[in-house]
C-alpha positions in Angstrom: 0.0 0.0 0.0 1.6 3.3 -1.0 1.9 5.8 1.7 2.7 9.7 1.1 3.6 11.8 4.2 4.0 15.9 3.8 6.5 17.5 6.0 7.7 21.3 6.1 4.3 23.1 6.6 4.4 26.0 9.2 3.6 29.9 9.9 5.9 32.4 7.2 5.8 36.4 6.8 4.7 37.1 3.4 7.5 37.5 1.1 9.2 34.3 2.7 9.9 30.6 1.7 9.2 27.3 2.7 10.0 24.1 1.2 7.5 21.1 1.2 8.3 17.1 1.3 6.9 14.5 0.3 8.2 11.3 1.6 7.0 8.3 -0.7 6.9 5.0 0.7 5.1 1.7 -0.2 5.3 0.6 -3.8 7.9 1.5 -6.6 6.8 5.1 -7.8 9.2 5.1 -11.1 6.3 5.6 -13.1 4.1 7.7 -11.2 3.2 11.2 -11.7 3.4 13.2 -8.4 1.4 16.2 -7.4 0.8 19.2 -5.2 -2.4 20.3 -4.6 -3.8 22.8 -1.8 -7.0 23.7 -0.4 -7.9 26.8 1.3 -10.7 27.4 4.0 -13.9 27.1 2.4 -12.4 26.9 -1.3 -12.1 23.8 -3.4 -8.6 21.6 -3.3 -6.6 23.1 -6.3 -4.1 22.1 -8.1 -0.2 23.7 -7.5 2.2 21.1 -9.3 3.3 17.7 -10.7 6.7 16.1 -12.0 6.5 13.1 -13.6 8.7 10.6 -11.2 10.4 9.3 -14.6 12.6 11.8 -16.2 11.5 15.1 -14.2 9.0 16.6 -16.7 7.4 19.2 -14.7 3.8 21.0 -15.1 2.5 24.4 -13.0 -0.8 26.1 -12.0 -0.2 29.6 -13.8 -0.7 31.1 -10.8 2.3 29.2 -9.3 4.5 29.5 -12.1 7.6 31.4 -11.2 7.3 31.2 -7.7 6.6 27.3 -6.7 9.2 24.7 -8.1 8.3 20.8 -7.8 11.4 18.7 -8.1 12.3 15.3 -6.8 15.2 13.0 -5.4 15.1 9.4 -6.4 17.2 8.1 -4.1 15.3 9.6 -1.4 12.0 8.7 -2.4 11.1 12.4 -1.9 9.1 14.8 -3.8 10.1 18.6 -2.6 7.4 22.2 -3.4 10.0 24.9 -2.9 7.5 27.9 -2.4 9.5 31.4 -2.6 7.6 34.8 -2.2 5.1 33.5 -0.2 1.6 35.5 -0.1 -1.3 35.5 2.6 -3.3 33.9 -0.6 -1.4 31.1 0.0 -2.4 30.0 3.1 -3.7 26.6 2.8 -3.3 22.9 3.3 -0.8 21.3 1.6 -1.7 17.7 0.1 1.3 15.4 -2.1 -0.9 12.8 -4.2 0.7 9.7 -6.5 -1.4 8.6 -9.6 0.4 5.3 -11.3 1.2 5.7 -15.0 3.2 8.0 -16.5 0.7 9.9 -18.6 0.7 13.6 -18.0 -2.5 14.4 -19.2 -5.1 15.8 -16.9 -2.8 16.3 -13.9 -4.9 19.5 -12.4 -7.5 16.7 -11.8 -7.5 15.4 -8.2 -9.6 12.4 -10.0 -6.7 11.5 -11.8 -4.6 10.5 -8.6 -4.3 7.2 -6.8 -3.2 8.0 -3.3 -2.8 10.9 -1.4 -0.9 12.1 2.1 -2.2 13.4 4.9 -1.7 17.1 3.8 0.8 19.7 6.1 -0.7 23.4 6.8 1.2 26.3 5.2 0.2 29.7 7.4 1.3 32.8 5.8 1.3 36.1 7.7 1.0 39.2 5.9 
């Protein structure tokens, strides 16, 4: 059974950075797509990132582009959100989700994914 446990989340002044983990554990995610997604109070989850486990190919929420970078380290199992210039509009909770296959069609689609962590909560003060 896969598992996928977030780590990293905390309170940030606007303008700061925090970086995101996603420890993967359970099954061989070689060709998996992983994600970021977040969900705000009272908003729908949304989608923030994914790299495709399998060569790195990345994909971005527009609204993320620039500031967010997904990456991840094989060896490790890991899949990192460095978030820079953090805004209050940010604030949310921070899920890391798995889909098997390495398509990377429809990744903004929290259907699309297989498994998903816990989520850690990302507070940003203005």
């Amino acid at each position: 059974q896969a598992q996928l446990v977030e780590s990293g989340g905390g309170l940030v002044q606007a303008g700061g950075s925090l970086r995101l983990s996603c420890a993967a554990s359970g099954r061989t995610f070689s060709r998996h797509v992983m994600g970021w997604f977040r969900q705000a109070p009272g908003k729908e989850r949304e989608f923030v990132a994914a790299i495709r486990w399998s060569g790195g190919s990345t994909r971005y929420a527009d609204s993320m582009k620039g500031r967010f970078t997904i990456s991840r380290d094989n060896a490790k199992n890991t899949v990192y959100l460095q978030m820079n210039s953090l805004k209050p509009d940010d604030t949310a909770v921070y899920y890391c989700a798995a889909r098997v296959g390495a398509s990377l069609a429809y990744l903004d689609l929290e259907g699309e994914y297989d498994y998903w962590g816990q989520g850690t909560q990302v507070t940003v003060s203005s």
